[in-house]
Structure formats: C-alpha cells, structure tokens
N, C-alpha and C positions, 0 to 999 in steps of 0.2 A: 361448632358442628358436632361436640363430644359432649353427651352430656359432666363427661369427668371433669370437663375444663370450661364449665359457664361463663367464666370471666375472659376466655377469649372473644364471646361472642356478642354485640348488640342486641341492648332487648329485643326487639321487635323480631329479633334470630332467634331466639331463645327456643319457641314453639315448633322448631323444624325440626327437631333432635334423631342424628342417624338412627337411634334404634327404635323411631318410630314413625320410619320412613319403611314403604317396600323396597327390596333390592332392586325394582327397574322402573322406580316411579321417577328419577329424575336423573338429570345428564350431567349436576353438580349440586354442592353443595352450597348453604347460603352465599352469598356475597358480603365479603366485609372487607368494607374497602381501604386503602391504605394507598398513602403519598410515595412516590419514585421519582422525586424532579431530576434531569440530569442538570449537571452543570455544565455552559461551556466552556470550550476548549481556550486556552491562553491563544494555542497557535505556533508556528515552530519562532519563528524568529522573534515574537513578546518572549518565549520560552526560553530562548539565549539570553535574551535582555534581562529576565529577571534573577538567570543564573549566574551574569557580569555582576549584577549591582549585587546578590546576596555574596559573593565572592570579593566582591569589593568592600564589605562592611566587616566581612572576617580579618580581612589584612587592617584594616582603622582599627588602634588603640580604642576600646570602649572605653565611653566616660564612668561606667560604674560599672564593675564586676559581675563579667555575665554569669549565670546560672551554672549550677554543676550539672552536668551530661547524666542519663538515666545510667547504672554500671550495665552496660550489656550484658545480656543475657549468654549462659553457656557455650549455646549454639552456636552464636551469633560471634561469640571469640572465635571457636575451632569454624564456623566459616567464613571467617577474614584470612587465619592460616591456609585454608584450603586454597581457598579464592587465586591467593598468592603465589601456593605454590604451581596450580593452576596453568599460570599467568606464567611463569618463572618454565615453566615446561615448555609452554609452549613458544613463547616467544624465543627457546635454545634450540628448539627445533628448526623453527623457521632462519634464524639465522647462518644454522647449519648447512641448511638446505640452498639457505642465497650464496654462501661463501660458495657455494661445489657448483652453482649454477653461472657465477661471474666467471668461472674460469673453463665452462664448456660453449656457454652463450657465441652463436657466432659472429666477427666483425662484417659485418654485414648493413646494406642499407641506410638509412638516413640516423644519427644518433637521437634522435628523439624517437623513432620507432625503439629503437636498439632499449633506450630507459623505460619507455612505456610497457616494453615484453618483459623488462626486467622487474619494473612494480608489478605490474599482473602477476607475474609467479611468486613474487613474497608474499602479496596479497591473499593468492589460493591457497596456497601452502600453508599458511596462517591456521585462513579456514578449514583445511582438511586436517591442520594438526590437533584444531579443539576437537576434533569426535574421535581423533587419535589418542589423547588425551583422557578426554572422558572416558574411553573404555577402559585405559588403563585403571582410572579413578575404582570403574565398576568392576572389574576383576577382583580388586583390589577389596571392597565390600562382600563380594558373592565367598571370598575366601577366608576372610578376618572378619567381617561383620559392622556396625557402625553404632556408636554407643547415644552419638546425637543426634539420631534421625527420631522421627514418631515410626511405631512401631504397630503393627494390630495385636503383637503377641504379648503387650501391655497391658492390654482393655481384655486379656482371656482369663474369663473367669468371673469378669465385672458384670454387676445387673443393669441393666437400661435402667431407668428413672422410669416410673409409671408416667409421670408430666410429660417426659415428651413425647413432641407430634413431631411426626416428619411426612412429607411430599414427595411422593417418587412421580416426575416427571417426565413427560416424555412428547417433544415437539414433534411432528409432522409433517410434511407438507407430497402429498401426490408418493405416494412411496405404495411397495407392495405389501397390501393389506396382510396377505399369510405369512412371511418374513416377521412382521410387526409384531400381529395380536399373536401368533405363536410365543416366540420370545417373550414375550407380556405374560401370558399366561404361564409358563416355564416359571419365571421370576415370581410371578402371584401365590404359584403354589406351591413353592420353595417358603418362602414369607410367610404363607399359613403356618408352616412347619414350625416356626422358629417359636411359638411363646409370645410373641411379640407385632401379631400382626394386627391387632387393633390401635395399636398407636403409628399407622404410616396407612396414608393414603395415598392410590394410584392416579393420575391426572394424563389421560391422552388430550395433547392439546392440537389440534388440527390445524393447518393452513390450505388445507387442499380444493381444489378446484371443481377438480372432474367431478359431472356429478354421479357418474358409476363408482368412483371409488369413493367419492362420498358416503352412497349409500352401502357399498361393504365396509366400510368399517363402522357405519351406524350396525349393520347388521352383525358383522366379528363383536364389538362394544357387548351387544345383548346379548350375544351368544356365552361371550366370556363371561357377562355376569353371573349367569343361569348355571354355565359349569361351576363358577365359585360359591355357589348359594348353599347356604347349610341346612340340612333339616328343619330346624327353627325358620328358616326363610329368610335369616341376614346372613350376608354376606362373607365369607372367611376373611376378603379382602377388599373393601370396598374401593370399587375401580369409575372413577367418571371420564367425560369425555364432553369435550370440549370442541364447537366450531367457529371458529374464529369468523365471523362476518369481516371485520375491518384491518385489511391482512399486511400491516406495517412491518418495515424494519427486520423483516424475515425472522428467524430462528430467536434471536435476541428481544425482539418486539413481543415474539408469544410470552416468552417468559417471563419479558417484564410485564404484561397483559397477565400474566399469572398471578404473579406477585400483587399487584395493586388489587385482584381483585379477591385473590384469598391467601396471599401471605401473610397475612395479621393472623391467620390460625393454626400456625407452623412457626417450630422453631426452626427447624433446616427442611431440604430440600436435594433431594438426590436428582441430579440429571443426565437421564436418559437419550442416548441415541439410537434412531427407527432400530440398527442393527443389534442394538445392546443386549444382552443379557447377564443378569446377575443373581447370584444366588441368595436367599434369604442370608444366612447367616453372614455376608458378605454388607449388606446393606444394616443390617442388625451392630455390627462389628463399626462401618463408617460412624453411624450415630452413639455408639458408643465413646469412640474417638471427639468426636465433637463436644461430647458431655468431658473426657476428661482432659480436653484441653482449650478451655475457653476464650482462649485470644484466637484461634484458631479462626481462619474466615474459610480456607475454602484446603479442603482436604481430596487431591486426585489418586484414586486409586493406579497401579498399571496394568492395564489394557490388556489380555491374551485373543491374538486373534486367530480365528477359528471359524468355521461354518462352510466354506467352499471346497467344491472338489477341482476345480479348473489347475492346471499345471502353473501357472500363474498366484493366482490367490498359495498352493500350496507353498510356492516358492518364499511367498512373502510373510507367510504363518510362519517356516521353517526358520525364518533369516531374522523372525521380531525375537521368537524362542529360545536362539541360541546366540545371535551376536545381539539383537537389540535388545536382549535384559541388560548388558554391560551395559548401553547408553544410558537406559532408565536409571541402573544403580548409581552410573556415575553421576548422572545430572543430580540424581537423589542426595552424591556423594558433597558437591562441592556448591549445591542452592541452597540445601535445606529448609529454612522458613519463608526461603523468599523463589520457591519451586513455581513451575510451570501448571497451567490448568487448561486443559485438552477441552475441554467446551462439552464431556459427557464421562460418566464415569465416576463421578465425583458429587462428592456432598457440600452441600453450599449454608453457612450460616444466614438465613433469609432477612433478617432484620439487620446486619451490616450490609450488606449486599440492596436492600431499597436503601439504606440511607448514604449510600456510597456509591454504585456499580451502575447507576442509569448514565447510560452515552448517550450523550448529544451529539448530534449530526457535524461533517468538519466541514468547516466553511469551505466556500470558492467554486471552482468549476473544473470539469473532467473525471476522469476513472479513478480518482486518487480522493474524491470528496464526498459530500453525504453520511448517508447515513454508514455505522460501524458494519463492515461486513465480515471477519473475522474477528472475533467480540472474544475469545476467551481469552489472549493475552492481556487484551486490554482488560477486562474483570480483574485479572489477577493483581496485574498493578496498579490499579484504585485500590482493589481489596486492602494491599500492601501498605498505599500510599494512607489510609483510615488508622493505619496502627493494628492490623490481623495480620496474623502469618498465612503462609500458605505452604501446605507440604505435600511430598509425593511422598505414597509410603507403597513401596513396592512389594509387602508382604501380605494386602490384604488379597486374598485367594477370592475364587470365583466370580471376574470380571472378566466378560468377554464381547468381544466385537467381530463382525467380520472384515477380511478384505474385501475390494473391490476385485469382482473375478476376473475383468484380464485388463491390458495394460491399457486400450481404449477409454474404460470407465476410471482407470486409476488419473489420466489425466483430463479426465474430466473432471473431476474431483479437483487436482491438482489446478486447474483454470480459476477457480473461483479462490482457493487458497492463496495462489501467488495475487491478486489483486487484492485480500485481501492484508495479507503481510505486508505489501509495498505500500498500502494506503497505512496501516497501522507504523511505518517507520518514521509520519509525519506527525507522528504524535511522543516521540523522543525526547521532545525537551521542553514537554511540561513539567510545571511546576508542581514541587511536592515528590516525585516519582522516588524509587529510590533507584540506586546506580545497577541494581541488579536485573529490574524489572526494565529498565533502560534499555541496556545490554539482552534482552531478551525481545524487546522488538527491533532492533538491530540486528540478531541470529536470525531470527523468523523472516524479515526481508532480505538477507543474506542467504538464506535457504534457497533462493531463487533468482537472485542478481547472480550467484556463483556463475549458472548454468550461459547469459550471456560473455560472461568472464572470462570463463573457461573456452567459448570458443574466438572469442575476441584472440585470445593470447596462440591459442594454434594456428587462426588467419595470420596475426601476425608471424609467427615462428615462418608459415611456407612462406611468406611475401618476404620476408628479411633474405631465405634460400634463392624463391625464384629471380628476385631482383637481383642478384648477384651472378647467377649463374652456379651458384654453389652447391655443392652434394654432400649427400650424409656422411661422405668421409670426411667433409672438412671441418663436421663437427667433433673429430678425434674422440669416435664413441669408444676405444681401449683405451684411454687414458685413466688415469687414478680418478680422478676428480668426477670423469662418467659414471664409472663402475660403482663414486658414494654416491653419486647423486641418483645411481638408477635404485643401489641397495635404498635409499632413505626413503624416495617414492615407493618401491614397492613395501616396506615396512608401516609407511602410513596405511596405504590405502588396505592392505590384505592381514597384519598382525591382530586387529581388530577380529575379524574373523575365528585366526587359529587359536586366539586366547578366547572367544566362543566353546571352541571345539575341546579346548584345552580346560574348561570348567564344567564342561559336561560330565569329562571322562573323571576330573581330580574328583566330582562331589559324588562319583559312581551312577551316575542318571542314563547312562548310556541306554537301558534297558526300554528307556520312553522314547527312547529316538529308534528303535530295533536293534539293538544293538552295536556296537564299538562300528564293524566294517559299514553296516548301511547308513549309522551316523556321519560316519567319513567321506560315503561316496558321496549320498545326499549333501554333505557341506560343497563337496567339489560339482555335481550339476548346479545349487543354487548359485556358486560365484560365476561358473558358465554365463547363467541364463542372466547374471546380473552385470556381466560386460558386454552380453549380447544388450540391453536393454537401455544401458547409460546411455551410451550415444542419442536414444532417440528421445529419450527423456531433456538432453539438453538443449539438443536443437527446438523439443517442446516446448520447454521452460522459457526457451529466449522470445521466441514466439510471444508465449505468455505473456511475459516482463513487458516486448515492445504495444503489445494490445494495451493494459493496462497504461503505462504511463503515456501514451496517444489517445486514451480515452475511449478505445473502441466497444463498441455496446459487448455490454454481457450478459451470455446466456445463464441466467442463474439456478442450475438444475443439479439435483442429489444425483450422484452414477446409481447404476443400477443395483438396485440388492439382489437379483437372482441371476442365476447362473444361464450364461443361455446359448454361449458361441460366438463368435464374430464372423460375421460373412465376409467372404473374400472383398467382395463389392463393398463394405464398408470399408473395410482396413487400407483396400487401395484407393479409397475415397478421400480416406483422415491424412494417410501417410505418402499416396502416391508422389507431390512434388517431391519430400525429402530423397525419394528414392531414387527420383528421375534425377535430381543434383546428384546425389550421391555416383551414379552411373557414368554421369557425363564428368565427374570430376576422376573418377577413374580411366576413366579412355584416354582424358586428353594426361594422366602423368603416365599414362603407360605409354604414348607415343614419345611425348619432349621430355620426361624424368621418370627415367624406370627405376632410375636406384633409389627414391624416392617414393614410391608406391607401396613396398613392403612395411616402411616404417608407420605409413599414413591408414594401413588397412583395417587394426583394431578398430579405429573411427568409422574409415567409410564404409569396410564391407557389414556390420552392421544394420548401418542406415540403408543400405541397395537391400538389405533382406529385411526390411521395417515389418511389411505386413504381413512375408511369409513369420517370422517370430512372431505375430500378434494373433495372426488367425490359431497356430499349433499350442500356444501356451494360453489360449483362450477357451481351449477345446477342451466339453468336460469329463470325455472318455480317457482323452490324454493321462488325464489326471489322475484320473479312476483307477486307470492300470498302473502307473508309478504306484499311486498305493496300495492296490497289492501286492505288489512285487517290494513292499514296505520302506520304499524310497520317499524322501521327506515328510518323514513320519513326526508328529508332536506329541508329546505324554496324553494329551487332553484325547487324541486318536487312541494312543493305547490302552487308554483307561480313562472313555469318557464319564465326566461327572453328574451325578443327576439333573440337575438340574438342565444340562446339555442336550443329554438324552430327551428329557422331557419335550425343550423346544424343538429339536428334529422330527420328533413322533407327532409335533402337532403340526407341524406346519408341513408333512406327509399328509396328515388327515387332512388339513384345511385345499390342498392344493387339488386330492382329488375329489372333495366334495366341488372342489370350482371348476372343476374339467367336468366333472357329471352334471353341474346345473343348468337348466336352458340357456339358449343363447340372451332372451331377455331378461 
C-alpha cells in the first residue's frame, strides 16, 4: 500500500498506490491476505497427561545424551532470582499470618468447618500477600531503578527504520462516537508531529450495530479525514475504517479479521482501546523498541488513567498514580520477558502473532466454553509459548485511558472480565506454556474467585460464633497473637498504599498531586471511599463467579465512556437486594448478638449504603468540586499534556456540534 515498500504488496496491488489515491476515496486499503489458523486446544486434563508423561521421561535415564540447554539469557537468570525471592516472601508471610491465626481461631463448631476457615485464610492471605509483595518489588524499582528491564530511555536518540510500517488499531463495537474519533484525532495529530507519520497507519475497526451510530462514525471517519488532509490533498495521517459485516468472536475476531486481511503489510501493530489515547512520540518510541529488540512479540506500555471528572473515576485515576505504579513496577519487577499484555496499549509483532496467537474456541458446553473472551492473557502466552518475549516497560510516557465513571459501569465491565479469567484458567495446562504465563492465568481467575473466598470464610467465621453461642470476647482479641495478627492484616492490606505516598514525596512529586497536605488528604478520602467500596465489589464478584460457572447468559456490553450520573432508580435497581440483606442481617445481630454487630459493621454498613455510595461517587459535580478544592489531584491534571489537551478540546467541539444537530 506504500509505494516505498512494493514488495509487500501483490501485483495486481501494485496500481492502488496511497499517494495516488484521494484522501476520502476509500475506507481501506488494498487487501492482501494472509493465513491465521488457530490451533486447538489439548484441553485441561490431555494437558496434565502430557505434563505426567513429559515429566516421566525427565526422570528415565536417556539412552543417548540429551542436548545441552540454550545458556539463558541475562534477564532470564535475574528473573529466576527474583521469581524466588518472590516466592520465599511471600510464602513467610502467609505462614506468619497462619501461625498468629491457629492461636486466635475460635474452638468452635464442627472440626471440618474449624479446617475449612483455616485453609480459606492461608489461602487469601497468600493472595493478598503477592500484591503485598509486588509493591514492595515496585517501591523498590521507582527508588534504585532496574537494569534488566527494556527501557524507552534506550531507543532515545535512535532513528525508526524508513522500512518500517506499523498499524495503529483500534476495535469498536456501539461506543460513543466523540469519546472515540476525539481521542483518535488527539493521537493523529500528535503522530503528524513526530517525522514519522507516513510509516504508521490508522485502522477504526467497527463491530457496531446501531445504525445511527453507525452512521457517526462514518460521518466523525470523514470528518477526521478532512481535518488531517494537507494542502497537497494527502493525508498527514492516513486513517481508514472498517465495518465489519460478519461480527465474530468479538474484540479478538476483529483483529484477527485485521490481520488476515492486511497484516502482510505491517510489520507491528499498536492496539488501541475505544478510550485510548497516545501520543505520537509514544507510539514512535513503542516501534522503536520493537526494531531494537527483535525477539520481542508483544511490548505493553502502562496505562495512565485519566479523562473523567466523576468522584469515582477520580478515585481511581488517584489510586492507579500513586499505589498502582508500585504494582505495575513490581509486576515489571519480578516477569520481565515473560510480562502481562492488557489487551490495548501495546505494540504487537504482527507476523509472530498470525502465526502463533489465533484462538480456537474451547470445547464443551456452558459459560466456561467457546469462543476466547478475554484473549490478552491468552496472546501473551502463545506469544511466549513461539519463543518471543513480552515486556511491560513502564517508562514509555504518553499512554492514557479512561476509568469507568462510577462503580455501576466499573462492574459492568468487571462481569465480562470475571467470565472471562474463569474460562481462561481452563486453559492452564496446556501444552508448551511456560510456568509464568501459567501462573498468570491462575492470578487473573484468582482476581475474582478471591471475592467468593473471601465471603465464604466470614459466613464461616459468624456460623462457627453463632453456633456456639460464642462472643467476640471469646475470641481473646487483647492477646499477643490478635494484636500480630491484626498488625500483619493491616500491614498487608494498607502498607501498599503508604509506600505510594511514601515515593511520591522521597522522588519530590508532591507538587503534581497539589501539594504534600492535599497529597495526603487525597490518599486518606481515596482509602475511605475504597473500604466504602470493597464490600460491594465482593458480594459483585461472587455473584459474577456464580453466573459464570452456572452458565448464565451474558450480557456482553463496553461500560460506558461518558460521564452521565447514576439515577437513584438504577443504583437501587443494580444494588437494592444486597442492601435489603445487608439491613435485615443487621437488625436481626442487633437483637440476638450485639456485641457482634460492631465487629461485622466495616462489611455490612457499607453494603446497606450500596447505592447511596454509587449514586454520590457517580455524580459529576461531586467530582468537579473535589477538584477544585484540588483533592485527588494527578500530574497529568496539573500539567496536562498535549496531546490530552487536544483530545478534551475535540471531543467539547464534537459533543456540542451533536447537541446542535437535528434530531434526525
């Protein structure tokens, strides 16, 4: 499609050449097709079977002298050490935590309940000590730095390759058009800037439905052309779009419908989500990365999220900024080549990726089968499982995303997530994977098995109390063994946090959060609003988990990208039962166990205030006024970046040319 690079293209291609095309004579570029078979699945239990017998031929004496092992690479030594020590942390923690909890547990109830409360808490404890962990790992980077990670500040300086092509991508499906082509165009003309926009073309790939918003975003499409058209009459940025007629496999299907039909003219492929925006020299900088590290399959930037005023979204911008760089650095810390891939953000090698990364649908029947519905872990580990690395490199600047604006749309969001982690953990013991990428769709279905876990183990705790007749004093909460066990819990759950707050202030950044004091206060409303929040999120999740492995139909819909409020009438729509449980589990321990009700209240009075918290932290004045009064404030607020700016100011103009247009 360049005439610089003929030899990507089939003759009978040859005559369509971009620069002697008009800029809105067509909605893509030739077709040159290319193979994406996927392979199927072993299956879980072939997947054991082939892990028995490969493990059975390790221990048999070889009749001839096996092969010598590749020497591992650098990385790959210092993250085995990491791995380890990892491993060696957390696993001292959690046993910490069991020894102080065998001696406050109370004797109480049937002894198989008594064991079953006691696995549930090593179990969670576990789980909450790896993101304990991890942070520490990221503390740990944000302070001394990391010598084996990939870096962006490696490739500064370096020229892109005239040769390469790269595909900035971006699926679709029924989303708000100004949100979109804004963002889009933000990114296009950041990308003009950089020197290097004739080697990366823009792809909207559509799923969408409706056919009004079908035809805005045919119409945002031209519009955006015509803003990028240069005097000459081509393009700054040449942006196509794509409507999918035969709408497979959702998200994953478009892009493999990408690929097949123009990935043979790309060497990678940056992919975009509806909310994405990135800045030229950020996407400039990924394909850099790519060129200088060629084993490289899939390269995930991290993510700043940014764009909502809701008290909500704010919360969750404030809390990625300040505690969630630690997770990212850490995860950065102790995966390295064999890193996680977010499903957007990120640059994909396009020719490992068709001959590796096509999913086949998972045998059987229920919520659990079919086709891939959270597809980026699974990319990741084929990528891996081909012999590519995958890295997060937490340094390349100017990628941003929004949150979802209040907790409604976040579990919305979160519904389709948890089916799809649960259905991805049945793909763990395939053949070929390596143990890290294993171990990562085990986390990702762990993300949300926790949440029935977690109240499994509290049902249990009050039923071991009330079947006894026993009271919280008989759990001898002044003894030694309480007072480690309550210091340990709360060092897990909230140290994370302070060591946030605590690397803002050491690297001197306080001045992007408003300064030291509203940095401070701002950390203490966001832990508020985020114990107000847990509770409703688990009783969510379990919800989730139990739809999901029962099979129950799913609604498979994006949350919303624009900010709008939540009506009373829905929040006590979504959340009324929990609230109504909530209510009647309070009455009835305030009559038969009062001394019991103070301890149980972090949970339940929460969940009885579900939808007043969801309507207040959904509201976008709410919001508004915390930030003036420069409460969970983020640098990118303080000093936003062009390219930010830019998407705000369009998608202001796009929203009131759409308020001014007729109704037809």
């Amino acid at each position: 499609m360049d005439a610089r690079h003929p030899a990507r293209l089939k003759a009978p291609a040859r005559g369509l050449l971009r620069e002697e095309r008009h800029p809105n004579s067509v909605t893509a570029p030739p077709v040159l097709r290319g193979s994406m078979p996927p392979r199927p699945w072993a299956g879980f239990w072939k997947g054991l079977g082939s892990a028995a017998l490969s493990l059975a031929n390790r221990l048999i004496p070889p009749r001839e002298p096996r092969a010598p092992r590749a020497t591992p690479a650098p990385w790959e030594c210092a993250a085995l050490r990491r791995r380890r020590t990892f491993l060696a942390l957390t696993v001292g923690t959690s046993l910490l935590a069991a020894f102080l909890f065998a001696q406050v547990q109370p004797d109480a109830g049937p002894v198989w309940v008594q064991v079953l409360h006691a696995v549930l808490f090593v179990l969670l404890t576990t789980w909450v000590a790896t993101g304990f962990v991890t942070a520490l790992m990221g503390a740990w980077v944000l302070l001394r730095g990391d010598p084996h990670s990939v870096s962006a500040a490696s490739v500064r300086g370096r020229e892109l390759s005239g040769q390469t092509r790269t595909a900035v991508i971006m699926p679709i499906c029924n989303e708000d058009v100004a949100t979109v082509f804004a963002g889009l165009r933000a990114t296009c003309e950041s990308l003009a800037g950089t020197g290097y926009a004739r080697q990366f073309d823009v792809f909207v790939l559509s799923d969408s439905k409706d056919r009004q918003t079908i035809a805005a975003e045919r119409q945002a499409w031209e519009a955006l052309r015509a803003a990028l058209a240069t005097p000459a009459g081509d393009p700054a940025v040449q942006v196509y779009y794509r409507l999918r007629q035969r709408r497979t496999h959702r998200k994953a299907g478009n892009v493999a419908d990408f690929c097949r039909r123009w990935g043979r003219h790309y060497d990678h492929m940056v992919v975009l989500d509806a909310d994405s925006v990135m800045s030229g020299a950020s996407l400039v900088t990924l394909a850099k990365l790519m060129e200088a590290h060629p084993q490289a399959g899939i390269i995930q930037t991290a993510t700043q999220s940014i764009g909502h005023q809701t008290l909500h979204a704010r919360t969750q911008q404030f809390a990625a900024r300040v505690t969630g760089r630690l997770f990212t650095l850490g995860m950065q810390f102790w995966q390295l080549g064999e890193s996680h891939y977010w499903g957007h953000n990120a640059i994909i090698r396009v020719d490992a990726f068709m001959r590796h990364c096509a999913l086949a649908p998972i045998e059987g029947r229920g919520g659990l089968s079919g086709g891939i519905l959270s597809h980026d872990f699974v990319e990741a580990a084929l990528m891996r499982r081909a012999g590519y690395h995958v890295w997060l490199v937490a340094d390349v600047g100017g990628s941003f995303e929004q949150q979802p604006p209040d907790l409604l749309s976040e579990l919305q969001r979160d519904r389709r997530w948890c089916q799809g982690n649960l259905q991805n953990a049945r793909l763990i013991a395939e053949p070929g994977l390596h143990r890290m990428h294993r171990a990562m769709l085990a986390v990702g279905a762990m993300s949300y098995l926790s949440a029935p876990l977690w109240l499994g183990f509290m049902v249990l705790g009050l039923v071991m109390l009330l079947s006894t007749g026993l009271g919280v004093a008989d759990v001898r909460p002044l003894s030694g063994a309480s007072l480690g066990l309550w210091a340990v819990t709360l060092t897990l759950l909230f140290l994370p946090r302070v060591l946030g707050v605590a690397a803002v202030l050491l690297k001197g950044q306080q001045r992007g959060f408003g300064g030291t004091w509203r940095l401070l206060g701002s950390a203490l409303l966001e832990s508020v609003l985020a114990l107000l929040q847990a509770p409703v999120r688990m009783v969510a999740h379990s919800i989730f988990v139990w739809a999901a492995l029962t099979g129950m139909k799913l609604d498979w819909k994006s949350p919303p990208r624009e900010a709008t409020g939540v009506a009373w009438r829905t929040a006590t729509g979504q959340l009324g039962a929990m609230q109504m449980a909530a209510l009647i589990l309070m009455g009835a321990l305030a009559m038969t166990h009062p001394t019991l009700l103070p301890w149980l209240l972090p949970v339940i009075l929460p969940l009885a205030l579900a939808s007043i918290t969801t309507v207040l932290t959904g509201h976008v004045r709410l919001g508004a006024w915390f930030r003036s009064v420069g409460a969970l404030l983020v640098p990118e607020e303080a000093w936003s970046p062009a390219v930010l700016r830019k998407a705000w100011r369009h998608a202001a103009r796009m929203s009131v040319h759409r308020a001014a247009a007729p109704a037809g």
